[in-house]
N, C-alpha and C positions, 0 to 999 in steps of 0.2 A: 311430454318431457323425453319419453325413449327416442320419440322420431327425432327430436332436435337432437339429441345425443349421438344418434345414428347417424345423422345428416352431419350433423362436427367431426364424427369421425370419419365419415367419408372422403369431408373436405380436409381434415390432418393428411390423410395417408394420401391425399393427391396434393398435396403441399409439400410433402414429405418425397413425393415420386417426383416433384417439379423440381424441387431443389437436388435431388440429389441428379437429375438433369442438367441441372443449370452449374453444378460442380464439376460435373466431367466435361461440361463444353469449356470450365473456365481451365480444367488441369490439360486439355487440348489445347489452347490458348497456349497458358504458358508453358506448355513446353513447346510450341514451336517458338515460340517469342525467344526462349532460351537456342533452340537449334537456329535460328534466322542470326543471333549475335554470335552462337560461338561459328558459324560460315562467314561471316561478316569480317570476326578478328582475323580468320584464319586469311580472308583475302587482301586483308590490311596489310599484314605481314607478309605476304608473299608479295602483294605491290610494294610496298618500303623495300625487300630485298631485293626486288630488279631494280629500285629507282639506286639505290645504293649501287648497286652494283654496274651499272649503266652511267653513274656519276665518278666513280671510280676507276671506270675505262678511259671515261672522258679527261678526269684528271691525265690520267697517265700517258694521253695522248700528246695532252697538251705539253707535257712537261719533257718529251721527248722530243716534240717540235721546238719547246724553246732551246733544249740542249742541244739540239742540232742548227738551230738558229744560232747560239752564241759561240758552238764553235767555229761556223762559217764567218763569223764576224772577228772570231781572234783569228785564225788562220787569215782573212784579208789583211786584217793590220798588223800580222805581222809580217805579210807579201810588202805590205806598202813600206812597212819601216826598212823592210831589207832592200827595197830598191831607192827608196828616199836616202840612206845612210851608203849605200853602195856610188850613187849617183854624187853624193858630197866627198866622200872618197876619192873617188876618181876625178873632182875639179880640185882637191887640193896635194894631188898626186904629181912629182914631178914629172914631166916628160919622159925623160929614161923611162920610171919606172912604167909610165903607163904602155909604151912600147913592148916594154916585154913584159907587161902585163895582158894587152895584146894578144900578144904571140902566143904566151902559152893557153888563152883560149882557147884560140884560134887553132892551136895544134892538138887541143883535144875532142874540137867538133870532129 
């Protein structure tokens, strides 16, 4: 009965040394499992702030191209309305005045 007793405690306190093994490989575990997500958030956030940020360029690119597109668009049309209304003008201008309308052109080229 002592030897069995002996031999159970032997095998306790190697049970005991295995487990308390098998607890620090698990507290190694998780805490890299913890360091591997909070590196992980960190690189989440730091790609979202370029993509943000790189979409936010792009917006404001575009929105300078189309404001520079629409004003090349009202500046033509209003080239076009000034020579379209200048040109009806001048076919419903009497003679006289188109002469000396002419003229003072002409005298300021």
């Amino acid at each position: 009965a002592i030897a069995k007793y002996t031999e159970a405690s032997a095998r306790l306190a190697e049970a005991e040394k295995n487990k308390q093994q098998a607890d620090a490989v698990i507290k190694e575990i998780e805490n890299s499992i913890s360091k591997d997500q909070q590196d992980l958030k960190l690189a989440m956030e730091t790609s979202m702030k370029v993509q943000v940020a790189r979409a936010a360029e792009a917006a404001e690119r575009s929105m300078q191209e189309m404001n520079s597109g629409a004003e090349e668009q009202l500046e033509a049309y209003i080239l076009e309305q000034a020579v379209s209304r200048g040109v009806a003008e001048l076919t419903l201008m009497p003679a006289s005045k188109k002469a000396a309308y002419l003229d003072s052109v002409i005298s300021q080229l």
